[in-house]
Structure formats: structure tokens, C-alpha cells
N, CA and C atoms as an extended XYZ file, in Angstrom:
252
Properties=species:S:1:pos:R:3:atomname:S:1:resname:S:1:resid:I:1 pbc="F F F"
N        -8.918       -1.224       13.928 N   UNK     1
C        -9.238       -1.560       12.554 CA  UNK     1
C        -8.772       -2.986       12.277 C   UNK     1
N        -9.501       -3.505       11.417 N   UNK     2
C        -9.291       -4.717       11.256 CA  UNK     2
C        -8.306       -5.066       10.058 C   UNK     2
N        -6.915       -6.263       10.209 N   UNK     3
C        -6.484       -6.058        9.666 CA  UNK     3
C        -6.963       -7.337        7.949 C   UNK     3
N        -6.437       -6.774        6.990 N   UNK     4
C        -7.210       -7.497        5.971 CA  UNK     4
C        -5.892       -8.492        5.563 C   UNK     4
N        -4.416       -8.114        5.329 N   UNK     5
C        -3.486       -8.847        5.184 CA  UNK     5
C        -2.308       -8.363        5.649 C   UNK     5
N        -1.672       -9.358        5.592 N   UNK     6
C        -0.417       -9.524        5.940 CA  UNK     6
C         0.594       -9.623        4.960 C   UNK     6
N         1.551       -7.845        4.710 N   UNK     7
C         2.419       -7.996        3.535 CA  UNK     7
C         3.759       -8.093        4.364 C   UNK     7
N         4.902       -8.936        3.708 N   UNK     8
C         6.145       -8.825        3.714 CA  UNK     8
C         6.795       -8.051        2.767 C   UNK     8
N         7.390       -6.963        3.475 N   UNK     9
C         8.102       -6.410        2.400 CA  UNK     9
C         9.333       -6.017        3.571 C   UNK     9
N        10.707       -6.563        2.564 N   UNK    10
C        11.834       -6.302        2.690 CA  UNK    10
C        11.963       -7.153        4.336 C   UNK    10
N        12.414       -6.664        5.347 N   UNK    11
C        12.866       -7.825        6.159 CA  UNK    11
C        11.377       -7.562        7.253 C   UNK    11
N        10.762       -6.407        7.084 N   UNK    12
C         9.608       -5.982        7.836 CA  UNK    12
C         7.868       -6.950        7.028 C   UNK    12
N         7.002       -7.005        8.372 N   UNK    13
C         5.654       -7.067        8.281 CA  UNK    13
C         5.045       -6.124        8.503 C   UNK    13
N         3.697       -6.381        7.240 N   UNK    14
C         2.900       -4.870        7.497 CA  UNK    14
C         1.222       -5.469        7.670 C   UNK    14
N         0.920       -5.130        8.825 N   UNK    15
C        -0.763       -5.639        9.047 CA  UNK    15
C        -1.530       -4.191        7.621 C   UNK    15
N        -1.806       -4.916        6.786 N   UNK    16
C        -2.784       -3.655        6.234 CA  UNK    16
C        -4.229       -4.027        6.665 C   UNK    16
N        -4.851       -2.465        6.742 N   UNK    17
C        -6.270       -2.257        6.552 CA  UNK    17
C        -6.845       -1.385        6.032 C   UNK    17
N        -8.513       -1.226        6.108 N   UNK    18
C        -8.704       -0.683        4.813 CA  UNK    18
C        -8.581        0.996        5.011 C   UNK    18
N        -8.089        1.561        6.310 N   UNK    19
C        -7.187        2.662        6.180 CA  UNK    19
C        -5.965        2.824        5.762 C   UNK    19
N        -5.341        2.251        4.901 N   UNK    20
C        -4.191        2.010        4.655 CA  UNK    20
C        -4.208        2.789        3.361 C   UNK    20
N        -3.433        3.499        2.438 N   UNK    21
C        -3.416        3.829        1.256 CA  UNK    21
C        -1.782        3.825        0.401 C   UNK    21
N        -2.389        2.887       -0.816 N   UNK    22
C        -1.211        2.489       -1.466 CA  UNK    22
C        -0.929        2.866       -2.903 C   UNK    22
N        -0.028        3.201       -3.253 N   UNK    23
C         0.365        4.159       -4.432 CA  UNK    23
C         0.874        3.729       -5.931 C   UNK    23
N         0.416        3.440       -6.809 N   UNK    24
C         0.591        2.700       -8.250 CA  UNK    24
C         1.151        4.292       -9.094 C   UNK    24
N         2.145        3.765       -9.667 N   UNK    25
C         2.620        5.120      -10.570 CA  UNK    25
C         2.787        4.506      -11.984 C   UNK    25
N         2.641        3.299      -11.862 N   UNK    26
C         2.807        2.512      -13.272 CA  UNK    26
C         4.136        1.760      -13.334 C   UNK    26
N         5.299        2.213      -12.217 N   UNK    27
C         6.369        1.217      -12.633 CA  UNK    27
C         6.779        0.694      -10.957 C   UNK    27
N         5.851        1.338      -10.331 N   UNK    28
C         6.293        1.311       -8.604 CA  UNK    28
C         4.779        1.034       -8.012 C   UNK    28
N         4.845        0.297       -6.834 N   UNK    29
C         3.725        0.311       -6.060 CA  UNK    29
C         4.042        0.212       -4.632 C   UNK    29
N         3.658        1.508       -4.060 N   UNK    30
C         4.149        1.460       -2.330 CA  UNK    30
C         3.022        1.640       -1.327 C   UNK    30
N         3.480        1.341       -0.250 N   UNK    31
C         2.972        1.732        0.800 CA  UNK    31
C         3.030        3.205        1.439 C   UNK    31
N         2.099        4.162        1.319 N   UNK    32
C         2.389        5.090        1.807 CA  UNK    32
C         2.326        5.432        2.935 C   UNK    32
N         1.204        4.695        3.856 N   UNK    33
C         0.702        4.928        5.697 CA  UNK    33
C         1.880        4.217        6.508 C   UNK    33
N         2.672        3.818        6.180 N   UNK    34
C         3.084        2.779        7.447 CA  UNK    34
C         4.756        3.175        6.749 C   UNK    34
N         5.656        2.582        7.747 N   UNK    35
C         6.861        2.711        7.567 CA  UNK    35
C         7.730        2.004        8.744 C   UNK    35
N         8.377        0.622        8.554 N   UNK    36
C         9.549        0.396        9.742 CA  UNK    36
C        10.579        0.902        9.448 C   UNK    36
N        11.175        0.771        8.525 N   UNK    37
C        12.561        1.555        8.166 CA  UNK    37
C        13.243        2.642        8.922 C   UNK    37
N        14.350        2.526        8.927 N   UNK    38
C        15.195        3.574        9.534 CA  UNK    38
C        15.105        4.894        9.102 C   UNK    38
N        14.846        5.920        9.538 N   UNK    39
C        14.999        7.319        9.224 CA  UNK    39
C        15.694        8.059        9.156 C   UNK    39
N        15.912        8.751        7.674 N   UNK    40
C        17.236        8.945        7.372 CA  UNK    40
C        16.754       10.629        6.778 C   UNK    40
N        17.813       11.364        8.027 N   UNK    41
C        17.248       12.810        7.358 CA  UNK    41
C        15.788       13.612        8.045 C   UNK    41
N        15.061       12.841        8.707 N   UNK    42
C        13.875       13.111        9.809 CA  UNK    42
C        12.575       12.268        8.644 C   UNK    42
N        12.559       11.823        7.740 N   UNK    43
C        11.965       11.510        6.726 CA  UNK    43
C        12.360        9.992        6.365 C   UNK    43
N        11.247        9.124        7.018 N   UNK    44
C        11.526        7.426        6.849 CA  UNK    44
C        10.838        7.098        5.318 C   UNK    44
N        11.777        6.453        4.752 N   UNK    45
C        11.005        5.582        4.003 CA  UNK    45
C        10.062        5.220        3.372 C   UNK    45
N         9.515        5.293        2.005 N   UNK    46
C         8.378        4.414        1.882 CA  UNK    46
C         8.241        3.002        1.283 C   UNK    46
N         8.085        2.024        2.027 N   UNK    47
C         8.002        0.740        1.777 CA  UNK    47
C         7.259        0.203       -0.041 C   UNK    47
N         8.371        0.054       -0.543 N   UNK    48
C         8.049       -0.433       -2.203 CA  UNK    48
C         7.473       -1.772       -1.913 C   UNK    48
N         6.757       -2.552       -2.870 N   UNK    49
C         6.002       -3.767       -2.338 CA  UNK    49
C         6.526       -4.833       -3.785 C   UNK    49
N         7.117       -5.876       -3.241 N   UNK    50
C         7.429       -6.841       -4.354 CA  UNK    50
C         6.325       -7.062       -5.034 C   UNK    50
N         6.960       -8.019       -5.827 N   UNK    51
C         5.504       -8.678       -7.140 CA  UNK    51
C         4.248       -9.451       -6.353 C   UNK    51
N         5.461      -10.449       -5.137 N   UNK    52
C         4.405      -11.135       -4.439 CA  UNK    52
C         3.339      -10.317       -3.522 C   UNK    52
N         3.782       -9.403       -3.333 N   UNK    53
C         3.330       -8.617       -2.352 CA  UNK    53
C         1.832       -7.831       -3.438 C   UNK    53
N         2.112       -7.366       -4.577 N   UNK    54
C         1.140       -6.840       -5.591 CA  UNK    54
C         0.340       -7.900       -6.128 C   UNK    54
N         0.544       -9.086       -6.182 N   UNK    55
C        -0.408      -10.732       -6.310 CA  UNK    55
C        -1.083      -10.649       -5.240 C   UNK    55
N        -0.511      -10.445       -3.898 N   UNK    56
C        -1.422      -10.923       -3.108 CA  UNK    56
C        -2.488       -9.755       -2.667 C   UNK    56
N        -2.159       -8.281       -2.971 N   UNK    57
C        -2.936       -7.415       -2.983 CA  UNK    57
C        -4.391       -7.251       -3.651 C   UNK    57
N        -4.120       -8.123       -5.275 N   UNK    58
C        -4.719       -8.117       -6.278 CA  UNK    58
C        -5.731       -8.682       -6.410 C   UNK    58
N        -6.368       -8.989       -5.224 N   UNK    59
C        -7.110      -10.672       -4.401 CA  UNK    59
C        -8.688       -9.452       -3.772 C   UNK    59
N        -7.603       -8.260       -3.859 N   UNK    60
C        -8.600       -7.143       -2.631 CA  UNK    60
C        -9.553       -6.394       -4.014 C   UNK    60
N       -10.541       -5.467       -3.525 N   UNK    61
C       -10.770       -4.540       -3.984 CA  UNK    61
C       -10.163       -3.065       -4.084 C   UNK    61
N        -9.944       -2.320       -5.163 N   UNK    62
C        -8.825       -1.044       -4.996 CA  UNK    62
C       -10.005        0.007       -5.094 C   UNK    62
N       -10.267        0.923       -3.585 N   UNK    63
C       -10.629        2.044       -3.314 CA  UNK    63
C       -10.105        2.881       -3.751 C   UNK    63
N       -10.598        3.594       -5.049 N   UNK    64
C        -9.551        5.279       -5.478 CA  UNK    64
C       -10.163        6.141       -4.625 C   UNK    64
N        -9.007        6.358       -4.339 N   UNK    65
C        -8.905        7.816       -3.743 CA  UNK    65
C        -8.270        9.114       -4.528 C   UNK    65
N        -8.625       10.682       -3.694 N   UNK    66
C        -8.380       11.558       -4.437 CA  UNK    66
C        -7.275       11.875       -4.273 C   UNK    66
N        -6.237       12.822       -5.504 N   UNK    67
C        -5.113       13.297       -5.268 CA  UNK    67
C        -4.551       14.193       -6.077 C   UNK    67
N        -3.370       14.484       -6.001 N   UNK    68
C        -3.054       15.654       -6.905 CA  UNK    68
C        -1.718       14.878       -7.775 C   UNK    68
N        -1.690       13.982       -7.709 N   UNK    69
C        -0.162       13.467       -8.094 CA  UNK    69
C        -0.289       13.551       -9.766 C   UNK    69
N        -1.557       13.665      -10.364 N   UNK    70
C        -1.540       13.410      -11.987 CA  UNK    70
C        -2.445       12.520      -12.165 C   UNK    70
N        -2.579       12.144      -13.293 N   UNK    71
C        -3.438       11.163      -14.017 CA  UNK    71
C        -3.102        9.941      -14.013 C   UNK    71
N        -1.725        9.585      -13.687 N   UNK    72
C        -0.999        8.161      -13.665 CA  UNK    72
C        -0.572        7.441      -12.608 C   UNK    72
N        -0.975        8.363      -11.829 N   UNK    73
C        -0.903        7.922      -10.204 CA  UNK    73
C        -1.914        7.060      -10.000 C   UNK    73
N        -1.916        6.321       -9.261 N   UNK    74
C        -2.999        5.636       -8.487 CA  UNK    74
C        -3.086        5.474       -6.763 C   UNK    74
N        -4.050        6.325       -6.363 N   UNK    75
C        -3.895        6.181       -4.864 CA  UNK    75
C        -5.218        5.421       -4.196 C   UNK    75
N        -5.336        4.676       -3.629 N   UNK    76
C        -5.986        3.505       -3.451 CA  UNK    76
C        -6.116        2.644       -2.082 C   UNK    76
N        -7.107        2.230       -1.643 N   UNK    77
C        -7.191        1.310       -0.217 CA  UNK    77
C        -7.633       -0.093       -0.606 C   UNK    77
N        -7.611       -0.685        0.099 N   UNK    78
C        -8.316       -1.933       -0.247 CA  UNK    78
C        -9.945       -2.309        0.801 C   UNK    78
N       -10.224       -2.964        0.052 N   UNK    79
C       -11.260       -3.047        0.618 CA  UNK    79
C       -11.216       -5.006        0.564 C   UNK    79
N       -11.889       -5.949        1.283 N   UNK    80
C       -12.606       -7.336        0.549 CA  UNK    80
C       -13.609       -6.979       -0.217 C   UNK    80
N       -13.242       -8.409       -0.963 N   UNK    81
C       -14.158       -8.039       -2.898 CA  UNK    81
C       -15.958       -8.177       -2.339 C   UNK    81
N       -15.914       -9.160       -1.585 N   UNK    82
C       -17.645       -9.329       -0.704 CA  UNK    82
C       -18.013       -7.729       -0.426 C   UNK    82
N       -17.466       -7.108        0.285 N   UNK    83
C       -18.061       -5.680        0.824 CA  UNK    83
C       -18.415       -4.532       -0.173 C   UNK    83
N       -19.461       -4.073       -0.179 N   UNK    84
C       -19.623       -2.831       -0.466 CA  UNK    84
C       -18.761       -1.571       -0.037 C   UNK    84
């Protein structure tokens, strides 16, 4: 898969693509597919994404996807804004 960007978050890089799915709750926005972080408990991490990191996201198109989390969730891929 091809990757669309390149996020820094925390001391790790994350190639995203448009299998990737990322999570808006209204006060948080993470990465849910990917994880470097240490695993703590058998259960790693999910990578929160700075401001810069949500600017430079904001550039993409946001694929909703389905879920059960509620109405205020947002679960989402990116796509480039050119593509259908």
C-alpha cells in the first residue's frame, strides 16, 4: 500500500495509508492501526496525534467509516483530495 504521509508522533514515525483508520472523539484524535510503543499489560498503546500532526492530516480527504462508538466518534481513513 502506498504510503500517503508521514506522521511524527511522540519520538516514533508513522507511514500512513489509506488503510489506516483514525479516531476523532472531539477532544482526542488517534491512530488506531499502527502502534510503536511499548506494551504494557499485552495491550500497546494508541498513538494520540499532535496539532501538527491533525494540520497536516487536514490536507487529506476523511473516509467515514462504520462503528459502534456513538454519534461523536469519528472513525475515518484518508484518502488524497484528487481521488475518488
Amino acid at each position: 500500500m502506498k504510503t500517503l504521509i508521514k506522521l511524527k508522533i511522540g519520538r516514533n514515525t508513522y507511514d500512513i495509508t489509506e488503510e489506516d483508520q483514525v479516531m476523532d472523539n472531539g477532544s482526542t484524535v488517534q491512530l488506531l492501526t499502527q502502534s510503536k510503543e511499548q506494551s504494557s499489560w499485552g495491550r500497546k498503546p494508541i498513538p494520540r496525534l499532535p496539532k501538527k500532526a491533525i494540520k497536516e492530516i487536514s490536507l487529506f480527504r476523511r473516509v467515514e467509516q462504520e462503528h459502534g462508538y456513538g454519534e461523536r466518534v469519528s472513525i475515518f481513513s484518508l484518502k488524497n483530495k484528487d481521488e475518488s
